[in-house]
N, C-alpha and C positions, 0 to 999 in steps of 0.2 A: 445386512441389508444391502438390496444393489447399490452400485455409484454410479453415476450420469456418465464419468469415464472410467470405469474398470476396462475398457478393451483400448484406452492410447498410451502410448509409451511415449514419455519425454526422455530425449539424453539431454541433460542441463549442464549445460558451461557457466553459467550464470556464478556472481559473486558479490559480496559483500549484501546490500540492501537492494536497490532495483530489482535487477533479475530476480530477484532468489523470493522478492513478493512475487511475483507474475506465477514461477513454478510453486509457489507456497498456496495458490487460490488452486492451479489443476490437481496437485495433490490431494487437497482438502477434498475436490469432485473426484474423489477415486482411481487418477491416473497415478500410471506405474511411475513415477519420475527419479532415474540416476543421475546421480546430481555426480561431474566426474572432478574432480579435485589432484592438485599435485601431488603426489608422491611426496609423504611425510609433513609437507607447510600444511596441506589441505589449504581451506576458503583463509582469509583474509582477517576475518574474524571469529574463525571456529576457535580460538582460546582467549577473544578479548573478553576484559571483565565487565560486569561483574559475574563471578562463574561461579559454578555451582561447588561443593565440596568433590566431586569427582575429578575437576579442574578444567568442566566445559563451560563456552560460554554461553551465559545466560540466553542473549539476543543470537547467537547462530542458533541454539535449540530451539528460537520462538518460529523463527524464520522459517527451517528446514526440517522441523517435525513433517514424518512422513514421506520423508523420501529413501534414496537408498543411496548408498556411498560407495563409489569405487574411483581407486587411484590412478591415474594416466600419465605419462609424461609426454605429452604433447611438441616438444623440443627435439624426439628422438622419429628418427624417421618408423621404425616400429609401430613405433605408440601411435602414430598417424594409420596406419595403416591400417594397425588395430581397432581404432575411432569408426575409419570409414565401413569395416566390418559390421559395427556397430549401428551406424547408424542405416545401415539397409535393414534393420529391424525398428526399428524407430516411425511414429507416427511424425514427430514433432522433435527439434532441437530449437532451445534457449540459448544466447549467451550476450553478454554484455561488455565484452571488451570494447576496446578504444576501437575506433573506426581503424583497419588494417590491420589488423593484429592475424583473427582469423584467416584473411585474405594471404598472411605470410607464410601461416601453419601448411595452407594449402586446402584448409577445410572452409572455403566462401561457400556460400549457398551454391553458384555458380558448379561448384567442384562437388558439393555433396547431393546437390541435383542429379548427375550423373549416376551416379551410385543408389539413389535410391529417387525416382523421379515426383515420385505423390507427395515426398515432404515436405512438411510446413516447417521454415523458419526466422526464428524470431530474432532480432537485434535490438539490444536497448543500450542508448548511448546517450551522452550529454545532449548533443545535437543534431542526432542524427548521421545518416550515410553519404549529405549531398549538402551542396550550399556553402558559402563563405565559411563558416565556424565548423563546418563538419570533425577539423580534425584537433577541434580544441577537447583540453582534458575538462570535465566537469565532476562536480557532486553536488550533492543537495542543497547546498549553501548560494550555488553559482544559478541551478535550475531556477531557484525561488525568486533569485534577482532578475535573470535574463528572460526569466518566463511574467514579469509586474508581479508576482506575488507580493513582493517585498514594497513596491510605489504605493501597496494599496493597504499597509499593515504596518499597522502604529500608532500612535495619537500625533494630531494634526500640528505642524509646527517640530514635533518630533522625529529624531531620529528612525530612520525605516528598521524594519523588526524582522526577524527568521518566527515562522510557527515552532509553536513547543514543539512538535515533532517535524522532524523531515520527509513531509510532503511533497518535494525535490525530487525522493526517492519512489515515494508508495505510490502519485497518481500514475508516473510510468508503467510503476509494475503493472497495474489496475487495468489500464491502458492494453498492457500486453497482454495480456490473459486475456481481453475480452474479445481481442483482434484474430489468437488463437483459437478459439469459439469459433470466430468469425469461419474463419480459414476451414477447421473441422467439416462446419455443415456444409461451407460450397465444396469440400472434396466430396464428400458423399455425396453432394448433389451430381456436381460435377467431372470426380473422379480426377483433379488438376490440383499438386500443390501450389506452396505461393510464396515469397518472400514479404517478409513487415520490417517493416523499418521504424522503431518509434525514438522520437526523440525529448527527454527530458522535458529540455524546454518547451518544446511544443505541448508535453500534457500540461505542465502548469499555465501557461497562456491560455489551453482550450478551458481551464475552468475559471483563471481569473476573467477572459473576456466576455464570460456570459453575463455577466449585468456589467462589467467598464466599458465592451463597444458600445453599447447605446446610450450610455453618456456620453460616450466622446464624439457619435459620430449626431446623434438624434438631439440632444439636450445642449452641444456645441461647450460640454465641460469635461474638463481633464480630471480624471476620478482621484481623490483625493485618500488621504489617510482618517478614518472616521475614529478612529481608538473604540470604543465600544460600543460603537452606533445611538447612543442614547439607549444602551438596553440593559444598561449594569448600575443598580443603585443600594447605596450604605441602609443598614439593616441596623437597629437597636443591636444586632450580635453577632455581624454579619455582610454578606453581600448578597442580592439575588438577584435574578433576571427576568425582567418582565419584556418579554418579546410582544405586542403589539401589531395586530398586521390589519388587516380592514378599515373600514369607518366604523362599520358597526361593532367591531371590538371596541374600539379606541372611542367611542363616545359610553358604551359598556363599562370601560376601567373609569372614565371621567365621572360616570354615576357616583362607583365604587369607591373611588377616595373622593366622593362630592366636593366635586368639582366641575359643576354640569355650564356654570358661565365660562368655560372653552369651549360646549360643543356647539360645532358651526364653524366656528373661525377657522376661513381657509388657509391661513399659515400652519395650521395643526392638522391640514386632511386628509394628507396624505403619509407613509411610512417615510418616504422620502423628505417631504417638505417636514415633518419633525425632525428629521436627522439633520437637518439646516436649520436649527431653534434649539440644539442640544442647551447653549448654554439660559436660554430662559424653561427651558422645562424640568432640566435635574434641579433646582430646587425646589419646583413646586412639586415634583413627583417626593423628592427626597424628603421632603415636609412630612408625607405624611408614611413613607416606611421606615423614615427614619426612628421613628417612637414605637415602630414594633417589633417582634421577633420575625426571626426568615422564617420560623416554621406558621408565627401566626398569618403573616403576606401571604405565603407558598397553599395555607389554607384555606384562606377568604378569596384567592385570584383562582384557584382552582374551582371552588363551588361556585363565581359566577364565569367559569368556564371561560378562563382568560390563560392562554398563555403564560406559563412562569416556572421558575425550579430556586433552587439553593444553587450555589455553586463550590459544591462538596469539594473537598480536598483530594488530591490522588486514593487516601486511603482508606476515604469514605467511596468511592466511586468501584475500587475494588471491592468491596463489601455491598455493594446497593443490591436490593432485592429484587431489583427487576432484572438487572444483568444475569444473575444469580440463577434466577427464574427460568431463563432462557441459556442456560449454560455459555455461556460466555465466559467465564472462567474453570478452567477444567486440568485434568493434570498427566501428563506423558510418563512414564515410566521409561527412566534412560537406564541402559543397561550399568552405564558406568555408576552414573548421579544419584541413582534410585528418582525418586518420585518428585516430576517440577513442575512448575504450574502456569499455564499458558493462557493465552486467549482462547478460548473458543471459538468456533467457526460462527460467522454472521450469514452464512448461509444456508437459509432455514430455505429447502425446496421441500417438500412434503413426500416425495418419493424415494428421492434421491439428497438426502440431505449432507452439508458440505460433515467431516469428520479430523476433526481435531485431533484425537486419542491417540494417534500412532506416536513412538518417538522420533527422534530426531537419531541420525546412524551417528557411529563414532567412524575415523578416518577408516576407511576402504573396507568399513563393514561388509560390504556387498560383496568384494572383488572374485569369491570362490562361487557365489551365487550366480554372477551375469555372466563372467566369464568363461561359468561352464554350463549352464543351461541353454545360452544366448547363443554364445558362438561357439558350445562344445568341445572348450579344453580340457584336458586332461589335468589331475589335480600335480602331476608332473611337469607340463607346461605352464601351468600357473605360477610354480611353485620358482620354474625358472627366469618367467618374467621379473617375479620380484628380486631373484638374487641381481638379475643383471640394472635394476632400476626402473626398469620402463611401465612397472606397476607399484 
């Protein structure tokens, strides 16, 4: 089946988490992306555990299914040179180093403009390219805090909280990829590449300030830590979630566990003004799911078409039929590992649909493939790049 990108090429610098989600969404759309790795370390986490029997790690294969691996030594004036070769074939270069790092190599956007002038590139950094903080070191831990994730996540009075996952790391990637998009269509429009600069912190602020600016600047409140908003209540065997959003829901569920002398009262009218009565309403909600099962709540709030789930364990979640349904878990065939089991792609385009399936390369998988198709060495020249190190 066609991809939406079968005809762009990324060379990807890109490492650890950040970057490596960004080139892992153009992948999945069918772009050719060499991901270029040091000589022998490879990425940062291509052997951390938990790994697989082959002795890859689990999370670089999640990561980098799908791209192609070749080794560079970017430290060697060679290997520079080699890069820039490179990259005048290249639609698109990724990378996520510290702010001047590239600029040192000699490979800035600035330097690799020249050489090839339509390219689109990408940088994703703690903080960006510019600004007081530009050249602090960050990761996920640091994004979450400097970007309010953390101000706004916890229970109230409580200790501020990191999300179960590092979202520090994925909203940049997210971020990247869709700026890369961006860049794509105005070159074809335009025929002009472009530089991105995305920063960390700045994706996590652009998504926690979508409902905290207008508390803080409209409603004249500084957005607080909600712990579970009022949406999480004890089960006879169990927890479940009854998400609640309208009036006409929320007088709907009032029916439903009769309870109809709340409806009206404008201290309960709003999603909000409940989230300000948590503590007079989880026991009157909890009253009455408390005496049932989550499967019986999950079926009486579904049939009057209310809002609700379980809140399954990791490895109930892995196993849910709906995920299941829509391939969401799916499995790569690594040459080392044999057969490992990933996420599937959540990008269901109907033409051009995102593709999980490929595997993830082992170190410098690629290096005889791009090296001598791309820039047409000889399996003699190849062969001497690696003795001297520079591959």
């Amino acid at each position: 089946m066609a991809k939406a990108l079968n005809d762009v090429k990324v060379l990807d610098f890109t490492r650890v988490f950040a970057g490596p989600f960004c080139t892992l969404q153009l992948a999945d759309l069918g772009a050719e992306v060499i991901k270029v790795e040091i000589p022998v370390a490879g990425d940062a986490i291509r052997f951390d555990p938990p790994r697989t029997e082959g002795g890859e790690g689990g999370i670089f294969i999640n990561l980098n299914r799908g791209k192609k691996s070749i080794t560079l030594n970017l430290a060697s004036d060679r290997g520079r040179d080699i890069c820039k070769e490179l990259v005048k074939k290249m639609d698109v270069v990724v990378e996520n180093f510290s702010p001047g790092v590239m600029d040192r190599l000699g490979l800035s956007y600035e330097e690799l403009e020249k050489v090839n002038p339509g390219l689109i590139y990408a940088s994703v950094s703690g903080f960006g390219h510019t600004g007081p903080y530009s050249a602090r070191p960050s990761y996920d831990p640091i994004a979450q805090a400097m970007g309010g994730l953390m101000s706004v996540t916890g229970v109230e009075g409580g200790d501020p909280l990191l999300t179960g996952m590092p979202l520090g790391d994925y909203f940049p990637g997210l971020y990247a990829a869709i700026a890369v998009l961006a860049a794509l269509h105005y070159r074809s429009n335009k025929g002009e590449g472009q530089y991105i600069d995305i920063s960390m912190q700045d994706s996590v602020w652009a998504t926690t300030a979508i409902t905290g600016l207008p508390q803080y600047f409209l409603a004249g409140e500084v957005p607080r830590r909600h712990g579970n908003m009022g949406q999480v209540y004890r089960a006879k065997d169990g927890h479940v979630i009854i998400s609640v959003g309208n009036v006409g829901q929320w007088n709907n569920f009032l029916r439903v566990i009769e309870r109809e002398d709340l409806i009206g009262l404008d201290k309960y009218g709003s999603w909000s003004q409940r989230a300000q009565h948590v503590d007079e309403l989880q026991p009157i909600i909890e009253g009455w799911t408390g005496i049932r099962s989550v499967e019986e709540i999950v079926n009486i709030l579904s049939d009057a078409h209310l809002p609700c789930s379980s809140v399954p364990t990791f490895e109930k979640v892995v196993n849910d039929p709906q995920l299941l349904s829509r391939d969401m878990l799916t499995e790569v065939e690594q040459v080392v590992s044999g057969k490992v089991k990933v996420p599937g792609s959540p990008l269901k385009l109907s033409k051009t649909p995102g593709n999980a399936s490929p595997p993830a390369p082992f170190l410098g998988e690629h290096n005889y493939e791009v090296y001598s198709n791309l820039l047409g060495y000889s399996e003699e020249a190849i062969g001497k790049l690696a003795d001297e190190g520079i591959i």
